[in-house]
C-alpha positions in Angstrom: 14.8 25.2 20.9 16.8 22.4 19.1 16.8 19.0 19.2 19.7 16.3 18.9 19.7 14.4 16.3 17.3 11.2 16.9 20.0 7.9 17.0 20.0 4.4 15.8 18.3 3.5 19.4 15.6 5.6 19.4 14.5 4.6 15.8 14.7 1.3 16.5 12.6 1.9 19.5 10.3 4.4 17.4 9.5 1.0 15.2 9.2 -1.3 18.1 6.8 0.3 19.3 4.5 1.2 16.1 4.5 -2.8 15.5 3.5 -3.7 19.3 0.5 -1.7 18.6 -1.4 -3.8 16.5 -3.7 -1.8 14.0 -5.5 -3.4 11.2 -7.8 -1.5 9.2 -10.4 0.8 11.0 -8.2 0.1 14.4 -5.1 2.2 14.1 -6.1 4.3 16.7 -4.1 3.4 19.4 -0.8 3.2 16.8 -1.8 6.4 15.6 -1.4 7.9 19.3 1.1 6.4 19.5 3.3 8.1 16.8 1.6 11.8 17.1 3.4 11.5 20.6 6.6 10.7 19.2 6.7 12.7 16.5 5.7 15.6 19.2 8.7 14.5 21.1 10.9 15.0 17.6 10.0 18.0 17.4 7.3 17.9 14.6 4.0 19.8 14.7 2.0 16.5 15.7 -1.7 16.1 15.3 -4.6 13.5 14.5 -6.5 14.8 11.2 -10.3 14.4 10.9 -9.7 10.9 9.1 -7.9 9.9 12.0 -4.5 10.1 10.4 -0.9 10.5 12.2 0.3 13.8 10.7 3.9 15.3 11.5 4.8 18.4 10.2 8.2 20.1 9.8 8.6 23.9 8.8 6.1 26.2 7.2 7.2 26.8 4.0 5.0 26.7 0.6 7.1 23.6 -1.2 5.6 20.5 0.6 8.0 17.3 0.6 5.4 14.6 1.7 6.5 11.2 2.9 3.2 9.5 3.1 2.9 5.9 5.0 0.2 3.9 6.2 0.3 2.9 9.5 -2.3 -0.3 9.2 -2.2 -3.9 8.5 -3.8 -6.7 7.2 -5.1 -8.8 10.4 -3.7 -11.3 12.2 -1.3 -10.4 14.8 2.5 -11.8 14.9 4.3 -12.2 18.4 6.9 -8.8 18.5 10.4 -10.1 19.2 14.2 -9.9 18.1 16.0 -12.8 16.5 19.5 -11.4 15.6 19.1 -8.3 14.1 15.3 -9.1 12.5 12.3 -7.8 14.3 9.7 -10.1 13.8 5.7 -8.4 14.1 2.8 -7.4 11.5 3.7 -4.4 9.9 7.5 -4.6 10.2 7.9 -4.6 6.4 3.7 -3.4 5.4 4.3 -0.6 5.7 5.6 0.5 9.6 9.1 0.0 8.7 8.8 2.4 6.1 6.3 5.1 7.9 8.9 5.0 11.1 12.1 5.5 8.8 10.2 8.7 7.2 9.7 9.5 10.7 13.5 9.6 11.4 14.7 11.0 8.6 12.9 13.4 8.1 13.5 15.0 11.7 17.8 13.9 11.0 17.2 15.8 7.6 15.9 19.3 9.0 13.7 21.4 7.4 15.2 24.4 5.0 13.4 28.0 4.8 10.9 27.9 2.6 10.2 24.0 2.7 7.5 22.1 4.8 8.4 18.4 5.4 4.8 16.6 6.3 4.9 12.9 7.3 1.7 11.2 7.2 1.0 7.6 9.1 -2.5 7.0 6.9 -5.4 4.5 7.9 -7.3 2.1 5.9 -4.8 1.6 2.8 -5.2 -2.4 3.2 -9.2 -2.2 3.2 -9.4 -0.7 -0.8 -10.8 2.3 0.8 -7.6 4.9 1.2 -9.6 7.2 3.6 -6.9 8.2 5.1 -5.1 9.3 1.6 -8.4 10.7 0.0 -8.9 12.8 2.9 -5.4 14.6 1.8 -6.0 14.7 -2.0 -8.0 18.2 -1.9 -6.2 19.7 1.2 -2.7 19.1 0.2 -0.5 20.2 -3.2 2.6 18.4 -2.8 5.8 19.7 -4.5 6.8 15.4 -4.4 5.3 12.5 -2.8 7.5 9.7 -1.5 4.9 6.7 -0.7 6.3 4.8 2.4 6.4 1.1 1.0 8.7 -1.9 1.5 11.1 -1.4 -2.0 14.3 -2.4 -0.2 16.9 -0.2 1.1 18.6 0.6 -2.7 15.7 0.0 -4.7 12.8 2.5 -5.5 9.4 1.3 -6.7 7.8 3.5 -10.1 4.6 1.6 -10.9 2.2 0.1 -9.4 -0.5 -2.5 -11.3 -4.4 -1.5 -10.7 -7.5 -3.5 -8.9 -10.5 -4.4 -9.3 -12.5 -6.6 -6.5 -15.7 -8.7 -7.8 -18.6 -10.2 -5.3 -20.5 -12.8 -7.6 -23.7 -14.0 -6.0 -26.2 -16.3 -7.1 -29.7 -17.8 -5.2 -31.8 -20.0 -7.0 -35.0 -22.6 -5.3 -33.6 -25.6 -4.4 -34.2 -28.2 -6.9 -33.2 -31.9 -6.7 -29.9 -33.4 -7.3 -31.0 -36.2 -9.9 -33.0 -32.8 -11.9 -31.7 -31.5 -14.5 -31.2 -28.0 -13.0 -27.8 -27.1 -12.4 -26.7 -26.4 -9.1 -26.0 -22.9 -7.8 -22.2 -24.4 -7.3 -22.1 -25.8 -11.3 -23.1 -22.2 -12.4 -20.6 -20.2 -9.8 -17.9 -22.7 -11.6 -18.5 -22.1 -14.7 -18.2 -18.4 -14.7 -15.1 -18.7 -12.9 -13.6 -21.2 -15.8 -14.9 -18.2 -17.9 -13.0 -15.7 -16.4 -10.1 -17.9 -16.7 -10.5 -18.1 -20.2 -11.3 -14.9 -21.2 -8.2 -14.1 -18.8 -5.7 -16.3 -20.9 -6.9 -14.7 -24.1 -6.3 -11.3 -22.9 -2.5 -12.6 -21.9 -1.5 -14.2 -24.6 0.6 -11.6 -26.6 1.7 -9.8 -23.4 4.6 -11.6 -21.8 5.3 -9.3 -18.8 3.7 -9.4 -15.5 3.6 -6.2 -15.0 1.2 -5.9 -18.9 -0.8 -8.5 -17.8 -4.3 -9.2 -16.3 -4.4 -11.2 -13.2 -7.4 -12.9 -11.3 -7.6 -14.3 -8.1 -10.6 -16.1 -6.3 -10.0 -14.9 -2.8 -13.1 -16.4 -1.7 -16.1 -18.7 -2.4 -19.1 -19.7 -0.1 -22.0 -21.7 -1.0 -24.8 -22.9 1.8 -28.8 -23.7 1.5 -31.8 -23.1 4.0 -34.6 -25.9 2.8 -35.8 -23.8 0.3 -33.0 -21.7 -1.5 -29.3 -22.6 -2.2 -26.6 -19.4 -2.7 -23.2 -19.5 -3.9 -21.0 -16.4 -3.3 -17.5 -15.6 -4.6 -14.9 -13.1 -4.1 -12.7 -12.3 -7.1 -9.5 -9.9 -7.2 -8.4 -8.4 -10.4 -5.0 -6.8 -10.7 -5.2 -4.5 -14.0 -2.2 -3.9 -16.1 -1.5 -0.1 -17.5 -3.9 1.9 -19.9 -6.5 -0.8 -19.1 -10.3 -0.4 -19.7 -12.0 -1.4 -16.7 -15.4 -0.9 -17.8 -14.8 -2.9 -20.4 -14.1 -5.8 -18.0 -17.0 -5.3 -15.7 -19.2 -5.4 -18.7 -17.6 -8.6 -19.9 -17.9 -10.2 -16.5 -21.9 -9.3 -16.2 -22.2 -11.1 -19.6 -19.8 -14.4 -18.0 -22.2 -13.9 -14.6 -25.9 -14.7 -16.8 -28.8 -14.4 -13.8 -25.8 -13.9 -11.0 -25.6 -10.8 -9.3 -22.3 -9.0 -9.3 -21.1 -5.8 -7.3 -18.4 -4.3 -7.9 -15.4 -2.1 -5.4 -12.1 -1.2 -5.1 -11.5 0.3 -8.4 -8.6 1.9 -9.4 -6.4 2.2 -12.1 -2.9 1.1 -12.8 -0.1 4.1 -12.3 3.6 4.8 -13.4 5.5 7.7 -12.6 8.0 9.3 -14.5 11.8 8.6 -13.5 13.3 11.7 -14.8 12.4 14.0 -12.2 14.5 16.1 -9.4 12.9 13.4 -6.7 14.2 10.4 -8.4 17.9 11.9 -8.9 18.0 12.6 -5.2 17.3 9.2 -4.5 19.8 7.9 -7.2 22.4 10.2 -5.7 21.4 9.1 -1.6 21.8 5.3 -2.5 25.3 5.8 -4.8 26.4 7.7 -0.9 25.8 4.6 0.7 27.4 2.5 -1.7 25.1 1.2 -4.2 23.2 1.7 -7.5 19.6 2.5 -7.4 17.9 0.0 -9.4 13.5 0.3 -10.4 11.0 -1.4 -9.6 7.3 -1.8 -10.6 5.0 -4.0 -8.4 2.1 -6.4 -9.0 0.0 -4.7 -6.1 -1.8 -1.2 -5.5 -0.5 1.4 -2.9 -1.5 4.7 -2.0 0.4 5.8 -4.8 -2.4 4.8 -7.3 -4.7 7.1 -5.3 -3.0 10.3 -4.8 -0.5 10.3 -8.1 -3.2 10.9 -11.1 -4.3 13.8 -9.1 -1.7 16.0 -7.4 0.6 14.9 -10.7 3.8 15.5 -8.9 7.3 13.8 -8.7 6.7 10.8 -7.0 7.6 7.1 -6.4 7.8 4.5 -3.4 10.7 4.1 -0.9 11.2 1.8 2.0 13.0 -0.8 4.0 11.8 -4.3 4.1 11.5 -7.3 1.9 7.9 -7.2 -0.4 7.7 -10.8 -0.4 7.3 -10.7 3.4 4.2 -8.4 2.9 1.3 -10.3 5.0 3.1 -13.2 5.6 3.1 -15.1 9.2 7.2 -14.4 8.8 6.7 -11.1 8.3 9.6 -9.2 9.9 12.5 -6.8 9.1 16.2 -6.4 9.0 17.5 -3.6 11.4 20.4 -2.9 9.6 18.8 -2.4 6.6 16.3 -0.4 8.5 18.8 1.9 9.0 20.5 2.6 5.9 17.0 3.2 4.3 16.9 6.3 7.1 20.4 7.1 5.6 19.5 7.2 2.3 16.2 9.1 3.3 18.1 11.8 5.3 20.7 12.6 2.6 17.5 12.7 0.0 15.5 14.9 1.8 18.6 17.3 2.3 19.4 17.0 -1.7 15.9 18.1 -2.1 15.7 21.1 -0.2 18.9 22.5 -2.1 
């Protein structure tokens, strides 16, 4: 039996909901209910997969369109409320807003013989541990990929930068300050001042962002018992195209002397072409609704990094929402805007499936 088309209400209702559930990482369950029950209601093939993602699935054909979201945050929870036409709530913009539009769309679009729309609400993309997206990588082969990210409504996103997270930690016996030991602090100081340095020297003949290494120290933590004094810190690395990573990490163990370091969260930088059938659908969706699409390539990881090197399909990022609002106390999205990123996604998914 057919379904009416879903309307303007009900996705903004669809959203509402997804953001009053609040699910950082490794608590999306109840979010993930949530949207199997909806997407049931839309008439998609609804289920929770063994890594305890929201899968939809429109159709049974053997060319797989996949619009693949994540449906957690990064913590700390904003009050859900309307102010005009913005919803205000974490995940409006990272990434719910996108994951609900693909959710419309996609059940506005249709499915055509001999396609298979799947819509995936993934868990754990903000902990650097994609289980929800790894899971998919040997059970899927997409035909094309569209990554549900905040890109703005006429903007697509080609490229995202690479990471690379750093715990340095050192533990020495306690000497006295008036020694001439160096303290545990001194030494975790001075190998961040390295970093810095070998950092700038890196940079210096690349002028773009996007070519560049950047650190952060996203954490630093130094205490004693009586008898033996730590220092730990947390450093973030986002890696520029063709970059050798394990040249860095050996570089860094040199910086670090006696100091322990462990390393996570590794992967690379990606690009994806933009002469492919999936980007001209999207050029032609966006000129429909009055614009010109214009590229983007981000600073952060997605999802995108994860799954692209491997299924080596048309892909890119699509989404409502301002970036800048990503994880942000103000984090919150324009309705209308919402909804002419479903528009756009509709008439994409229709092109595609010609």
């Amino acid at each position: 039996m057919s379904r009416p088309t879903p309307s303007d209400a009900q996705a903004e209702a669809l959203l509402t909901g997804l953001v009053q559930r609040y699910s950082p990482s490794t608590q999306e369950r109840p979010a993930v209910a949530y949207l199997v029950n909806q997407m049931a209601d839309l008439g998609y093939a609804a289920q929770i997969d063994g890594a305890g993602n929201a899968v939809g699935v429109l159709g049974d054909g053997d060319r797989i369109l996949l619009l693949l979201g994540h449906i957690d945050t990064v913590p700390g929870y904003i009050d859900v409320h309307r102010e005009g036409t913005r919803l205000y709530g974490r995940g409006t913009v990272d990434a719910k807003g996108p994951l609900a539009a693909f959710t419309i769309a996609a059940a506005r679009a249709g499915v055509r013989p001999g396609w298979r729309i799947v819509v995936v609400g993934a868990v754990e993309e903000e902990a650097a541990t994609s289980k929800g997206a790894r899971f998919l990588l040997p059970r899927l082969a997409p035909t094309a990929v569209v990554i549900g990210e905040p890109s703005g409504w006429d903007r697509v996103t080609v490229g995202y930068k690479g990471r690379l997270l750093v715990d340095y930690a050192l533990a020495r016996p306690i000497g006295h300050t008036a020694g001439p030991e160096r303290s545990v602090c001194d030494a975790a100081f001075t190998f961040w001042a390295s970093v810095q340095d070998h950092v700038e020297a890196y940079n210096a003949s690349r002028r773009r962002m996007f070519d560049q290494l950047s650190p952060s120290l996203r954490g630093m933590h130094a205490e004693d018992d009586g008898f033996t004094e730590t220092a730990a810190l947390m450093l973030g690395f986002r890696l520029p195209p063709e970059f050798d990573i394990d040249a860095l990490q050996t570089a860094l163990s040199s910086m670090a002397g006696e100091a322990q370091l462990g390393f996570r969260g590794r992967e690379p930088a990606f690009r994806a072409a933009k002469d492919t059938f999936l980007v001209r659908a999207f050029i032609k969706a966006i000129e429909a609704e009055g614009k010109r699409l214009q590229f983007k390539v981000k600073s952060g990881t997605s999802d995108m990094n994860v799954v692209g090197p491997v299924w080596n399909c048309p892909i890119l990022a699509y989404g409502p929402g301002n970036s800048a609002l990503d994880h942000t106390p103000q984090e919150h999205i324009d309705l209308d805007t919402y909804r002419r990123a479903i528009a756009v996604l509709a008439r994409a998914l229709v092109d595609l499936q010609e």
